[in-house]
Short mmCIF file of the C-alpha atoms (twelve columns), coordinates in Angstrom:
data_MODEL
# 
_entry.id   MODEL 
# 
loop_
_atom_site.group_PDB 
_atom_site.id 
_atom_site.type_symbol 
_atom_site.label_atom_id 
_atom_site.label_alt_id 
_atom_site.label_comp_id 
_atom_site.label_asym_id 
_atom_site.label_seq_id 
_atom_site.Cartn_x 
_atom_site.Cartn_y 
_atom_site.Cartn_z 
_atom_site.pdbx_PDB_model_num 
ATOM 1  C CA . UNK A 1  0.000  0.000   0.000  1 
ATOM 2  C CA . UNK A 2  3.147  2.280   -0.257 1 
ATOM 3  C CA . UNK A 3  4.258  2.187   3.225  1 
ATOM 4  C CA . UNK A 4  7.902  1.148   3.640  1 
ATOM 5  C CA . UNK A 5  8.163  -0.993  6.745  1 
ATOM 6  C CA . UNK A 6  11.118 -3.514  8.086  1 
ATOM 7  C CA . UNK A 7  11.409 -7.632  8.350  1 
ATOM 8  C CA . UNK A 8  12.371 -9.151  11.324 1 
ATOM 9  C CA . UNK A 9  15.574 -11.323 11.532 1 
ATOM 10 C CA . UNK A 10 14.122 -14.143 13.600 1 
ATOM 11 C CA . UNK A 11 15.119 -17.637 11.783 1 
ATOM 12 C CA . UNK A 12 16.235 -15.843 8.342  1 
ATOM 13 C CA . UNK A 13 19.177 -17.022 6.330  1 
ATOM 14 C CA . UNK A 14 21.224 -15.956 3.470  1 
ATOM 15 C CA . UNK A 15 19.224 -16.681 1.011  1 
ATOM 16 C CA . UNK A 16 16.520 -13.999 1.844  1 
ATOM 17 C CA . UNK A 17 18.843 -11.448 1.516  1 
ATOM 18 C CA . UNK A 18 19.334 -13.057 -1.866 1 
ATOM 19 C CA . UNK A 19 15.945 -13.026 -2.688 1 
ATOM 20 C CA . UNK A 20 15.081 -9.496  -1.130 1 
ATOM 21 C CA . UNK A 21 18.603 -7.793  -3.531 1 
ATOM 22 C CA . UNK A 22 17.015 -9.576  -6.215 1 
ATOM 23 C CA . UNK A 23 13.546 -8.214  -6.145 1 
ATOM 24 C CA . UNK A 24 14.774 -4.934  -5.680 1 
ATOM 25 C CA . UNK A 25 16.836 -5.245  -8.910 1 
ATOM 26 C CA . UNK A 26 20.152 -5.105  -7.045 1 
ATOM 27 C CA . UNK A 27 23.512 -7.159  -7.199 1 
ATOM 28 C CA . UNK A 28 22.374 -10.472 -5.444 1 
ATOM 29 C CA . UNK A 29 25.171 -13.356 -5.937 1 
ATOM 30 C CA . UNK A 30 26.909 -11.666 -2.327 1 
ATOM 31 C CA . UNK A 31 24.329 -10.720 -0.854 1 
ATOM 32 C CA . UNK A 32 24.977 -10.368 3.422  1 
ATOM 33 C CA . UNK A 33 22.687 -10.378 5.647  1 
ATOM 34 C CA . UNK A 34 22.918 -7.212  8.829  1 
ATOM 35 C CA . UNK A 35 21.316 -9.400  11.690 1 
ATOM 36 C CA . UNK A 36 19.911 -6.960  14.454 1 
ATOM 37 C CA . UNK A 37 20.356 -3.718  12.226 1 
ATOM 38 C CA . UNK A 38 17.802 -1.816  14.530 1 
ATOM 39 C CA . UNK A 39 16.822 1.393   13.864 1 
ATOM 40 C CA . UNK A 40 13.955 0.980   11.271 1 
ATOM 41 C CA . UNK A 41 10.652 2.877   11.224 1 
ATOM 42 C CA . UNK A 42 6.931  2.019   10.271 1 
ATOM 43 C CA . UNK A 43 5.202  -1.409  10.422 1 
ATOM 44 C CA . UNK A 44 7.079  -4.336  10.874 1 
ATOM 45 C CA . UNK A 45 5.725  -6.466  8.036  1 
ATOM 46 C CA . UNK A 46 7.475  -10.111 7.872  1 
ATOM 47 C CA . UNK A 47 8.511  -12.073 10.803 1 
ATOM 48 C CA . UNK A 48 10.524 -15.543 10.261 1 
ATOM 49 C CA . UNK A 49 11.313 -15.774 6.871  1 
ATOM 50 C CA . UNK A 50 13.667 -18.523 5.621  1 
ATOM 51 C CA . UNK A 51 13.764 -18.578 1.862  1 
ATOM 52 C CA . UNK A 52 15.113 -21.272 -0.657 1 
ATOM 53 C CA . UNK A 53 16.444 -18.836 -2.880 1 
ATOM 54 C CA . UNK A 54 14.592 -19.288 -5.860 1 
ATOM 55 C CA . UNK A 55 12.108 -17.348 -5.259 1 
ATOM 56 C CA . UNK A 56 11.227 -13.722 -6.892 1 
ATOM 57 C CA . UNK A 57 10.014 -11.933 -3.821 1 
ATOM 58 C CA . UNK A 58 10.264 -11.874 -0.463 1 
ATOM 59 C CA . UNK A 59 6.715  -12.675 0.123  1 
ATOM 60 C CA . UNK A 60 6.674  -16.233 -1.440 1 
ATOM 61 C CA . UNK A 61 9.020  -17.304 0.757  1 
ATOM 62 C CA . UNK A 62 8.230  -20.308 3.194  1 
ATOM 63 C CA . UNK A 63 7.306  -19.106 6.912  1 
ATOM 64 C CA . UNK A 64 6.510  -16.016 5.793  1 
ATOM 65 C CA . UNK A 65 4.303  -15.151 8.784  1 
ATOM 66 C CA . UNK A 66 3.249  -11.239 9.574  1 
ATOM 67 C CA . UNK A 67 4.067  -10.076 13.088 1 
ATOM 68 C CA . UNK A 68 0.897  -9.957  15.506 1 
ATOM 69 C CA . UNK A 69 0.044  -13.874 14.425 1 
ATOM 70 C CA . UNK A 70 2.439  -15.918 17.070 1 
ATOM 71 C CA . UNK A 71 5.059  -13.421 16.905 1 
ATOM 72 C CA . UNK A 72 6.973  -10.791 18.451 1 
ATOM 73 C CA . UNK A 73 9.201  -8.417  17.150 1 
ATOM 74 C CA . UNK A 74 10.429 -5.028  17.691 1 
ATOM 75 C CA . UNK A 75 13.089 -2.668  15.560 1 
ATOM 76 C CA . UNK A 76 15.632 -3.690  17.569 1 
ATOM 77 C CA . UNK A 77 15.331 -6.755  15.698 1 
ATOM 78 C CA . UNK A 78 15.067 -5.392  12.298 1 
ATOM 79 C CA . UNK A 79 17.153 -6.989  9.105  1 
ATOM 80 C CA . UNK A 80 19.748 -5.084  7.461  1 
ATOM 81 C CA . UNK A 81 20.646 -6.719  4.092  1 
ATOM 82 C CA . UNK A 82 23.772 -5.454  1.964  1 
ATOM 83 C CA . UNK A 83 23.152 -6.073  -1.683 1 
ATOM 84 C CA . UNK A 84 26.812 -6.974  -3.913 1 
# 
């Protein structure tokens, strides 16, 4: 809906950050994942994601679960991902 919002880093890999470079159009193959990065802003969208790597967004990846539905998560525990 055009709100930029964060993911949480609970039980995420390096493959999401491979997935989330890739569906912003950005060098993927290096991708590193910033666990704890903090300091994000707006809704926390995505809690637990673990992707395989082959998918085009983040939101087809498996346990993809939105915060509020047996979750907790604040921005202390937001993802940082560094697209190369």
């Amino acid at each position: 809906d055009g709100v930029f919002g964060t993911t949480c880093d609970d039980n995420t890999n390096w493959e999401t950050a491979k997935v989330f470079c890739k569906s912003v159009q950005l060098p993927y193959e290096n991708a590193e994942l910033i666990m704890k990065y903090g300091g994000g802003g707006g809704p926390i969208y995505f809690g637990n994601v673990r992707c395989r790597g082959t998918e085009q967004e983040i939101k087809d990846c498996p346990r993809y679960q939105k915060i509020g539905i047996g979750n907790v998560c604040t921005h202390e525990e937001d993802l940082g991902v560094k697209c190369q």
